[in-house]
C-alpha positions in Angstrom: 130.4 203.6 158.4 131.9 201.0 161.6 128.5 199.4 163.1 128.4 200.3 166.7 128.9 196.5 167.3 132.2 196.1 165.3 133.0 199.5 167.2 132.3 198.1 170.3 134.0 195.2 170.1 137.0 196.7 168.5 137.4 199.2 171.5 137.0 195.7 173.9 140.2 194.5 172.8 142.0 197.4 172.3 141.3 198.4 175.7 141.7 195.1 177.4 145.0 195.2 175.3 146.2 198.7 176.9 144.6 197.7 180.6 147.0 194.7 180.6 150.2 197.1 180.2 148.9 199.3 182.0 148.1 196.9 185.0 151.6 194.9 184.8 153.5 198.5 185.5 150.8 199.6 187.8 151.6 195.9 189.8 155.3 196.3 189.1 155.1 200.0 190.8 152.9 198.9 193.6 154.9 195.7 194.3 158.4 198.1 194.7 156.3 201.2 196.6 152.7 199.1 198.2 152.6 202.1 200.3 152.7 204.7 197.9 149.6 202.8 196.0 148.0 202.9 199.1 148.5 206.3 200.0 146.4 207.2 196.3 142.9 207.5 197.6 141.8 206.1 194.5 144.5 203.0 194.0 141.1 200.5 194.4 139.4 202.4 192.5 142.1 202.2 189.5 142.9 198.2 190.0 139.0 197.5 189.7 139.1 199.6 186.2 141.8 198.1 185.0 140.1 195.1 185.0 137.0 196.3 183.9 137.1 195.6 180.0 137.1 191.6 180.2 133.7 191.6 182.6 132.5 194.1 180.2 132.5 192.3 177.0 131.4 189.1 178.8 128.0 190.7 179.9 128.0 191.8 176.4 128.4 189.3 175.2 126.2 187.1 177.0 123.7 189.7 176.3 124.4 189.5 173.0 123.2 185.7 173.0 119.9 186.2 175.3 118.6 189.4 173.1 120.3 189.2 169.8 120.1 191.1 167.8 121.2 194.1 169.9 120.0 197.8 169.6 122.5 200.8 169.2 122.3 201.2 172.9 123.6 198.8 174.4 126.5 199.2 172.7 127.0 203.0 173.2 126.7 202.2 177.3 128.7 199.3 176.4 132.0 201.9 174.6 130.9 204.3 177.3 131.9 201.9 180.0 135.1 200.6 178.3 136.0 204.4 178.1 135.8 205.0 181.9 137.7 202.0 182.8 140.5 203.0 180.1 140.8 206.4 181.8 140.0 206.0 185.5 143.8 204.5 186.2 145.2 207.6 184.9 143.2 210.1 186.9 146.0 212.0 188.9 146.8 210.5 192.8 144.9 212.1 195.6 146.7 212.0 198.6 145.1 210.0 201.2 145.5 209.4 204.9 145.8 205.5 204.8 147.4 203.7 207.8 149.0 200.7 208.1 148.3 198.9 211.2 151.1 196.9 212.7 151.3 194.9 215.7 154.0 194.2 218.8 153.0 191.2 220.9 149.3 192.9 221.9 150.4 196.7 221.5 148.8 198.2 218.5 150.4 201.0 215.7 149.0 202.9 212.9 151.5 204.1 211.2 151.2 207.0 208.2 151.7 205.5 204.8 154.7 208.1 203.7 157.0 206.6 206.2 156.8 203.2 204.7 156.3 201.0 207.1 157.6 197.4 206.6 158.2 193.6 207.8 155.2 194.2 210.4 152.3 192.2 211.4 149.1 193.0 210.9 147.6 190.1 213.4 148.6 190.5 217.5 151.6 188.8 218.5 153.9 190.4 215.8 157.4 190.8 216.5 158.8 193.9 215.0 158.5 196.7 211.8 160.4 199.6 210.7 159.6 202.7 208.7 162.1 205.0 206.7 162.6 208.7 208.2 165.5 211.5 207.0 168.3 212.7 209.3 168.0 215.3 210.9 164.7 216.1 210.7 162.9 212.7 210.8 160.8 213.5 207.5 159.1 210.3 206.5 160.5 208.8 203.5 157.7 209.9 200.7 158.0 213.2 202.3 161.9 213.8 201.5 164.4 213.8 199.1 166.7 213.8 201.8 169.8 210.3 202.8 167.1 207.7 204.3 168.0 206.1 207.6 165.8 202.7 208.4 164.4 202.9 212.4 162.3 199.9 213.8 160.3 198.9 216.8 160.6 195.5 218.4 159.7 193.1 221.4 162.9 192.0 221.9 166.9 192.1 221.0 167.6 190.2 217.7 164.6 191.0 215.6 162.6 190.6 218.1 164.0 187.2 218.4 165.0 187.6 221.9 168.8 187.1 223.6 171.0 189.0 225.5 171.6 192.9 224.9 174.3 193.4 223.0 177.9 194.8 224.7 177.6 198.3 222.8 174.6 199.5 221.7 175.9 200.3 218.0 177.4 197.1 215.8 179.4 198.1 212.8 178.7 195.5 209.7 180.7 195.6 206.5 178.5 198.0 204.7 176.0 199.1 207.4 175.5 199.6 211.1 173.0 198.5 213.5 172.1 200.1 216.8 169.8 198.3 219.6 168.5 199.5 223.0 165.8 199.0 225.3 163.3 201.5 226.1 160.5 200.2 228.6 158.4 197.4 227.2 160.0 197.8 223.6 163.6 197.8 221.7 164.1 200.2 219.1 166.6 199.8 215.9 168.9 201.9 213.8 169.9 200.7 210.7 171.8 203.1 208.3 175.3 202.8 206.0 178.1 204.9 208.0 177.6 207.8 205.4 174.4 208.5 207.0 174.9 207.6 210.7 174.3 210.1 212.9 176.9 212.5 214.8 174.9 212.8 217.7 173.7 209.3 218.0 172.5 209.5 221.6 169.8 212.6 221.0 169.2 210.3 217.7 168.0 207.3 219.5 166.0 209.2 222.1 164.0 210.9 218.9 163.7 208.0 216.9 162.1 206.0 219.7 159.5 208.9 220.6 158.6 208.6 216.8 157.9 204.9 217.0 156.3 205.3 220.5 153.7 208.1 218.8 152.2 205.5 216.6 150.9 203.6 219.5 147.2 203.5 219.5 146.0 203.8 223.2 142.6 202.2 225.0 141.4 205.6 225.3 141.5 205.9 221.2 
């Protein structure tokens, strides 16, 4: 019969062997889709498990030399640990409400996760970001299976660069187009390949921009 010691160490390195894969295509999934890992209520909860197993057998182990020899028990909390943090990443997702906040110049957004939001700034003083919504319907991206069209929010022409306003609002590129126009304080963007652009591109940029302009966080929130 395996001694609960040779068990428990046994189970250390298997699971610090399967954590390891497990964590490369968790960080490989997150580093493509960071705001679909975010969106998982329990994404910090699964990155802290998958961890887990080396901490573990270090206490042990350093256990091991202050009380040696060591009882049955320890060992059984020890496997019952290493069995958490071996399953814990695999729990299913639970959709969360996370928000990513993004700033332009002193104006602050929190924008919804499943429209992942991009190139923003999380410190005031930021320049511009863009998030990922269907045409027609402006469905967030991780909401749709629908063609994606890219819209941003910016301070100023360019990339929020500055410069003067372009001649025509739309700029056709060799495999994309660009639109850019001023609304108030802000310019808003359309970026899209010509399969996608819009028919009606004038409604388009009036509901795009009141999409951006909703994730505004006011004073009075």
């Amino acid at each position: 019969m395996i001694r609960l010691s040779t068990l428990f160490w046994l189970a250390a390195f298997l699971s610090a062997i399967w954590n390891a894969w497990t964590f490369i295509n968790y960080s490989i999934r997150k580093t493509f889709h960071p705001m679909a890992a975010k969106g998982d209520m329990l994404w910090q909860v699964k990155e802290v498990a998958l961890l887990a197993p080396i901490p573990i057998a270090i206490i042990m182990f350093l256990f091991w030399l202050w009380r040696r020899p060591l009882t049955d028990r320890p060992y059984v909390t020890g496997l019952v640990l290493l069995v958490a943090a071996t399953l814990l990443p695999w729990l299913p997702r639970i959709e969360g409400n996370y928000r990513e906040v993004y700033w332009l110049a002193e104006t602050q957004h929190e924008i919804p996760w499943y429209y992942a939001p991009y190139n923003g700034s999380s410190e005031p003083g930021g320049k511009l970001f863009w998030v990922s919504i269907s045409f027609p319907d402006l469905e967030p991206r991780y909401k749709t299976r629908d063609p994606l069209i890219t819209v941003g929010k910016a301070v100023d022409f360019n990339n929020g660069k500055g410069g003067d306003a372009p001649q025509e609002p739309c700029t056709t590129y060799e495999t994309y187009i660009k639109c850019e126009w001023r609304r108030g304080n802000f310019v808003y963007m359309v970026s899209t390949i010509p399969e996608h652009f819009p028919s009606d591109i004038s409604a388009f940029m009036v509901e795009a921009a009141n999409l951006l302009d909703g994730f505004e966080v006011t004073k009075a929130n």
